[in-house]
TIGU-457248 format. One line per field, with one value per residue (C-alpha): x, y, z; residue number from 1. Coordinates in Angstrom, 3 decimals. Each point is the difference from the previous one (the first is absolute). Layout:
REM TIGU-457248
X: [X	...] $
Y: [Y	...] $
Z: [Z	...] $
resi: [NUM	...] $
***
This chain:
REM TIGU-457248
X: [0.000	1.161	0.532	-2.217	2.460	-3.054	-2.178	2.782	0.639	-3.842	-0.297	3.215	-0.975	-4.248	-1.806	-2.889	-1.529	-1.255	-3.982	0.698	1.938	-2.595	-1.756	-1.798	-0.345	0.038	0.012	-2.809	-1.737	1.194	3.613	-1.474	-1.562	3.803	1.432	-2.409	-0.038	3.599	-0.393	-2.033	2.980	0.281	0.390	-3.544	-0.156	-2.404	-0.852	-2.856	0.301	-1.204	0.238	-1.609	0.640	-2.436	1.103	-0.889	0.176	-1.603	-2.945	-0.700	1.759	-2.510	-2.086	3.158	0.758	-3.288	0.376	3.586	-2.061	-2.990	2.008	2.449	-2.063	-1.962	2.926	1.914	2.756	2.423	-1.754	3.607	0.498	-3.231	0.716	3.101	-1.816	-2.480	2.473	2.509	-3.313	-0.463	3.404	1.470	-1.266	-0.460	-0.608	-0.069	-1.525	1.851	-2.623	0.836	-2.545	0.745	-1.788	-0.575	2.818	0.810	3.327	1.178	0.434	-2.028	3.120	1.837	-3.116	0.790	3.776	-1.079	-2.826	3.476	2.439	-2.881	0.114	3.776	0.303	-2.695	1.702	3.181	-1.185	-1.136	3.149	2.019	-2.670	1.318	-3.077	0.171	-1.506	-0.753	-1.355	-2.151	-2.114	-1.485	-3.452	-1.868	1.396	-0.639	-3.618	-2.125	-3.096	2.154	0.851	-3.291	-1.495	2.629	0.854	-2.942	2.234	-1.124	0.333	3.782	1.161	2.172	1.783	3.583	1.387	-0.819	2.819	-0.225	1.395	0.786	2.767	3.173	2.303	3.072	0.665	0.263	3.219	0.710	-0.431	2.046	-0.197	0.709	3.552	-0.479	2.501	-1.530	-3.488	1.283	1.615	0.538	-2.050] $
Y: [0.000	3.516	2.465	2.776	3.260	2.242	-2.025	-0.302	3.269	0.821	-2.138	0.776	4.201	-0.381	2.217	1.260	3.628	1.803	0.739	3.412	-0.286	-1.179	1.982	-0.393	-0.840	-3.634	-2.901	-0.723	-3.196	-1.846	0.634	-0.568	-3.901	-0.918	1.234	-2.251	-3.107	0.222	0.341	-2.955	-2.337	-0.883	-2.954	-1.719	-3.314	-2.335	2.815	1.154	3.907	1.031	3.521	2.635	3.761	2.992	2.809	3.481	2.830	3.152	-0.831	-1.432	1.874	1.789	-3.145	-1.124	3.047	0.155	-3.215	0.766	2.984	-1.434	-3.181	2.073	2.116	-3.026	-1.533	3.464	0.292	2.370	3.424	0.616	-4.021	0.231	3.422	-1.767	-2.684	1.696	1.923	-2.621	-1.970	3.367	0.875	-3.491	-0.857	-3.884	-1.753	-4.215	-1.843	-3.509	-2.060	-3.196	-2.871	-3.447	-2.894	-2.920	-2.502	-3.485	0.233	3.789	1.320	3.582	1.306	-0.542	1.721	2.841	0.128	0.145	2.794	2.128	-2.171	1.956	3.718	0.192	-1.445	2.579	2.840	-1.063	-0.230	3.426	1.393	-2.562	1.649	3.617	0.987	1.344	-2.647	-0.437	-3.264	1.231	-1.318	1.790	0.243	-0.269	-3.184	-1.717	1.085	-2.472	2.204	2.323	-3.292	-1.135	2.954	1.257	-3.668	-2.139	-2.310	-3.063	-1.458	-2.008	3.431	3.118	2.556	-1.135	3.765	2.810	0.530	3.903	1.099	3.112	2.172	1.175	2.770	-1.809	-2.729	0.548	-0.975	-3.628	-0.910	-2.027	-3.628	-3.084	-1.830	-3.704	-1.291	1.802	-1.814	-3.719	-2.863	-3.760	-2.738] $
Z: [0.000	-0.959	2.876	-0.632	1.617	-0.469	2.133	2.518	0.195	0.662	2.752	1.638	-0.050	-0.246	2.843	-0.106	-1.138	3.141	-0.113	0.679	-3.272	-2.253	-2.484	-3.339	-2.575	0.933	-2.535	-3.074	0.881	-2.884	1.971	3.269	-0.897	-1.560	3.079	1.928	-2.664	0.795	3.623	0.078	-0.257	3.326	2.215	0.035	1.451	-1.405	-2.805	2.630	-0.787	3.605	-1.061	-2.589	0.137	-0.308	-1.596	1.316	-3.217	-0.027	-1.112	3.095	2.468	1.578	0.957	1.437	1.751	1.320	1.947	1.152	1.919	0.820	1.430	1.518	2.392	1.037	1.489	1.025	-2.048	0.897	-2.236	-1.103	-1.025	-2.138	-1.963	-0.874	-1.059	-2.417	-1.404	-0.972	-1.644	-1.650	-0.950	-1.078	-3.882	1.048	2.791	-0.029	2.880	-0.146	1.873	1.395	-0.926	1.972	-2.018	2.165	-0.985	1.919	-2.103	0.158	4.022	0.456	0.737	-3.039	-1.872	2.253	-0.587	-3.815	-0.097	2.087	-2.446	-3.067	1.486	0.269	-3.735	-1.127	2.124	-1.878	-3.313	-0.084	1.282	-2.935	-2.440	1.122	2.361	3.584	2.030	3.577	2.223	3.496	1.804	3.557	1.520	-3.686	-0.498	3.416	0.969	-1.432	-0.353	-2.041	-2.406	-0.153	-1.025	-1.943	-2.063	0.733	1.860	1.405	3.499	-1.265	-1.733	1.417	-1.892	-0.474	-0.737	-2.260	-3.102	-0.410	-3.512	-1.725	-1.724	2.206	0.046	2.237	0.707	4.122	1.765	1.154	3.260	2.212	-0.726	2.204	-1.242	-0.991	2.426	2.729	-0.820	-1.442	1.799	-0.568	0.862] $
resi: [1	2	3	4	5	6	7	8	9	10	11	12	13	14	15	16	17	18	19	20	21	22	23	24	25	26	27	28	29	30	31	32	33	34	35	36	37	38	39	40	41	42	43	44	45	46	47	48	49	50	51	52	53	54	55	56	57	58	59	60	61	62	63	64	65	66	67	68	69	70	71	72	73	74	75	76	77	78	79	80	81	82	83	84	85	86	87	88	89	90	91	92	93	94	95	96	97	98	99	100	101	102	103	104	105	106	107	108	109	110	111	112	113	114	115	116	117	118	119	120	121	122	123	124	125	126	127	128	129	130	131	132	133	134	135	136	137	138	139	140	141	142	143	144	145	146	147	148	149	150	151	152	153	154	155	156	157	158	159	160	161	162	163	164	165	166	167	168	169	170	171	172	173	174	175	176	177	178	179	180	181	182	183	184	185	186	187	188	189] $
***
């Protein structure tokens, strides 16, 4: 197999784009379900796809918006927390739920269904920063109130929102932060 330096060189430098650094115009959808087909290639035991995303555009950021509010008072969010909130769903050009989607399996463990619907939002996150796109992965209150996922995905009792990919066009790329050295986190069995 050919070493692919490009690839190498990605990974060995890839952070992500700040929220606060995201802007539009954000990709066409044509783009977007590429970046996503490609992002799909990810570990899937048993080929059970316990996952689909939702993609949040303008045309249906309001809605969205809306419940972030509505949600967010009922369960007294910080009034700081939530204008941040609404904004970056206004600001940001696209927004992708990855929701995780257990199928019952005697063969494939729940958790290894997990571990792929994460494995699935860092290879979308990634794929739009290959393709050249300000990306960002978060997750916070929105993705672990269930209410808020219910009525904001129609998930179903086995479903929770795995993290929300936030895309859009960048400026800088920010400065790296520290990062843990390999020999300080390996050892040998």
């Amino acid at each position: 197999m050919e070493k692919n330096e490009n690839a190498k060189k990605f990974f060995a430098n890839r952070r992500s784009i700040s929220v606060k650094g995201l802007k539009g115009p954000g990709p066409e959808l044509g783009d977007t379900f590429k970046i996503i087909q490609s992002g799909l290639r990810v570990p899937d035991h048993g080929k059970l796809e316990p996952w689909r995303a939702i993609l949040i555009s303008e045309k249906s950021k309001y809605k969205f918006i809306d419940i972030i509010d509505r949600r967010g008072k009922e369960i007294f969010i910080d009034p700081g927390k939530l204008e941040k909130n609404k904004r970056n769903a206004l600001d940001i050009p696209l927004i992708i739920a990855i929701i995780c989607s257990p199928k019952e399996s005697s063969k494939i463990p729940e958790i290894e269904q997990i571990l792929s619907a994460g494995a699935l939002c860092l290879n979308v996150l990634n794929n739009f920063l290959v393709c050249g796109w300000g990306a960002n992965w978060l997750t916070g209150w929105m993705a672990h109130d269930r209410k808020f996922g219910e009525e904001a995905f129609n998930l179903v009792e086995t479903e929770f929102v795995a993290g929300f990919i936030y895309v859009g066009t960048y400026d800088e790329t920010p400065p790296d932060r520290p990062r843990p050295k390999a020999e300080d986190k390996v050892t040998w069995f």
